[in-house]
MISEVEX-672759 format. One record per residue (C-alpha): x, y, z; residue in three letters; residue number from 0. Coordinates in steps of 0.001 Angstrom, whole numbers. Layout:
<nodes>
px X, py Y, pz Z, rest ALA, nr NUM
...
</nodes>
This chain:
<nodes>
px 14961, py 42311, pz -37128, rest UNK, nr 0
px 17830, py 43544, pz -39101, rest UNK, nr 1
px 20568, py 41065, pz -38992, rest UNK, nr 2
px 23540, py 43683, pz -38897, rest UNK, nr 3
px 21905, py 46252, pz -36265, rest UNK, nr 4
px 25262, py 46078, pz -33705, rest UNK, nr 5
px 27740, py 44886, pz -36006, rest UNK, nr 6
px 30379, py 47141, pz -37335, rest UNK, nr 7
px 31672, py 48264, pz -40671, rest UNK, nr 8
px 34848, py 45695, pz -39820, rest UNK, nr 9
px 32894, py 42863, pz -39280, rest UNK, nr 10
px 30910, py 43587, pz -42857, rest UNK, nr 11
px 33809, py 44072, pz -44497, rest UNK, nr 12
px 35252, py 40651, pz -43251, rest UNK, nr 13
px 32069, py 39048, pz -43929, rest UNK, nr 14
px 32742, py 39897, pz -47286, rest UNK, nr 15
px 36077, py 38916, pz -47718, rest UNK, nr 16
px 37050, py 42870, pz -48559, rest UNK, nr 17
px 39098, py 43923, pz -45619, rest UNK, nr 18
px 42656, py 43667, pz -47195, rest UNK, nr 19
px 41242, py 44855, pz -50362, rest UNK, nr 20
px 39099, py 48028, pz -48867, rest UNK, nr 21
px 42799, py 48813, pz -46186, rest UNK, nr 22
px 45054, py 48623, pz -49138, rest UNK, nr 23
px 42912, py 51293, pz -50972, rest UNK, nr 24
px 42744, py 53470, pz -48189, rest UNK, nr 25
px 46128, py 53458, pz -47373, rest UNK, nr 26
px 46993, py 54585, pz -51093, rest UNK, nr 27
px 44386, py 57171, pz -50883, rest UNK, nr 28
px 46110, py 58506, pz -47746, rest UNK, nr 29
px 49685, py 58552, pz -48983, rest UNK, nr 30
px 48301, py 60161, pz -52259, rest UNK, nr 31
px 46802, py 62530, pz -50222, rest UNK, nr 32
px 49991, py 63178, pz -47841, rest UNK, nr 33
px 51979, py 63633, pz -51136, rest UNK, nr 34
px 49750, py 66397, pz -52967, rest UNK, nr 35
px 49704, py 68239, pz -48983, rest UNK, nr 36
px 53471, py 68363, pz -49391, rest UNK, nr 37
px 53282, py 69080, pz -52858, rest UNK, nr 38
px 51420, py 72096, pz -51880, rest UNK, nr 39
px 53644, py 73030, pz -48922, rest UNK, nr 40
px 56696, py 72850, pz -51189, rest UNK, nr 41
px 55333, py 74693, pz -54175, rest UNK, nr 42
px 56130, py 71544, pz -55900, rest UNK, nr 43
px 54506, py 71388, pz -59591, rest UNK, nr 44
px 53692, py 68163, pz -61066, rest UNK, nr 45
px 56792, py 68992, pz -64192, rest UNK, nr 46
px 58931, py 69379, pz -61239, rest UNK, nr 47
px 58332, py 66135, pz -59318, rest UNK, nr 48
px 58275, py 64365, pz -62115, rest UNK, nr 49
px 62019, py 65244, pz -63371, rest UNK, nr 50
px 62792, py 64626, pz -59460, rest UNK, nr 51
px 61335, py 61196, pz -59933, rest UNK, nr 52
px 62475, py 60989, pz -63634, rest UNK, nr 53
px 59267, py 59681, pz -64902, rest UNK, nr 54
px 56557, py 61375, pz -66965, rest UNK, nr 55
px 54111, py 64182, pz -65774, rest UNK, nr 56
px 51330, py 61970, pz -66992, rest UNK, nr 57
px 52976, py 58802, pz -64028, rest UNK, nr 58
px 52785, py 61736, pz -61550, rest UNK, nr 59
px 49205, py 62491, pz -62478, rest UNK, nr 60
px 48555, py 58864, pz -61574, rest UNK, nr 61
px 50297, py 58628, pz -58339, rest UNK, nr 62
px 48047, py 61386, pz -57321, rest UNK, nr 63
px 44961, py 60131, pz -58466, rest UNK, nr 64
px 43454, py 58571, pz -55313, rest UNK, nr 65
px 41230, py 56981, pz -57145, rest UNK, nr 66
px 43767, py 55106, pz -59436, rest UNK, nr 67
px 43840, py 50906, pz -58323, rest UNK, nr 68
px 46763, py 50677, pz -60323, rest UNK, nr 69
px 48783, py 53053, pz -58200, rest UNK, nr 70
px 51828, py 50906, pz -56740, rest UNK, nr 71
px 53142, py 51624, pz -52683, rest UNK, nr 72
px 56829, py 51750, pz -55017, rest UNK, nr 73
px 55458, py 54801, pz -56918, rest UNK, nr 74
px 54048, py 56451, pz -54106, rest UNK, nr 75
px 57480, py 55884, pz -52146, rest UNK, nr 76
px 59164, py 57249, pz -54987, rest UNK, nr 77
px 57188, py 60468, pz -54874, rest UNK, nr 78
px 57315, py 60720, pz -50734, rest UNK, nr 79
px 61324, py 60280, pz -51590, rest UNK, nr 80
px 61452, py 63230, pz -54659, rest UNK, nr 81
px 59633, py 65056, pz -51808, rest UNK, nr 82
px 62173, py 64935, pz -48729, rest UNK, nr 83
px 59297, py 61925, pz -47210, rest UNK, nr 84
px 59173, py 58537, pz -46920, rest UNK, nr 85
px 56756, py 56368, pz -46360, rest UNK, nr 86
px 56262, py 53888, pz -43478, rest UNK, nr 87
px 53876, py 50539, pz -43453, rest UNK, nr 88
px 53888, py 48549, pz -40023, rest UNK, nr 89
px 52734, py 45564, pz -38844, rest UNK, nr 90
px 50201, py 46185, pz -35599, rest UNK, nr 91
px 48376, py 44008, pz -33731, rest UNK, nr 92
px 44488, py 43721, pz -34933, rest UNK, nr 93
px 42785, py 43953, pz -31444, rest UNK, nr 94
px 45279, py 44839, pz -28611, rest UNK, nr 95
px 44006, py 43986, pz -25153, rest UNK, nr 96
px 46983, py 46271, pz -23494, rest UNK, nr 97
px 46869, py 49617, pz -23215, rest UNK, nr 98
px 50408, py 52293, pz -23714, rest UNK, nr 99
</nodes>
């Protein structure tokens, strides 16, 4: 019997002490993401974000490399802001047991 047949990819990733770790990356990824969309949507270059964000083309090459661990939430923010976006992190509840 496979031990993990029923469990989920939560309960692995708690298992092995990753969850914060594995959710922080996504959640870059995703603003990265959001940011090169609007980017696109704007006709934004990356020369013209960076002198919005007055930094160097080469820190806006980062921001938007979802792949980057060294990409900070501030640098992101400071992107979504040179962009006409912010960005929003909440707090919710892990397993609600009330429905909207």
């Amino acid at each position: 019997m496979t031990p993990h047949i029923g469990s989920n990819f939560d309960d692995f990733l708690s298992e092995q002490s990753l969850t914060e770790e594995v959710t922080a990356a996504a959640l870059k990824r995703v603003i990265a993401w959001q940011i090169a969309e609007a980017m696109k949507s704007q006709k934004v270059t990356k020369k013209i974000l960076a002198e919005r964000m007055h930094t160097s083309r080469t820190a806006v090459d980062r921001a938007l490399d979802q792949n980057d661990p060294g990409m900070t939430l501030a640098t992101l923010a400071s992107a979504a802001r040179a962009l006409g976006q912010r960005v929003e992190v909440r707090l919710v509840p892990e397993h609600s047991t009330t429905q909207p």
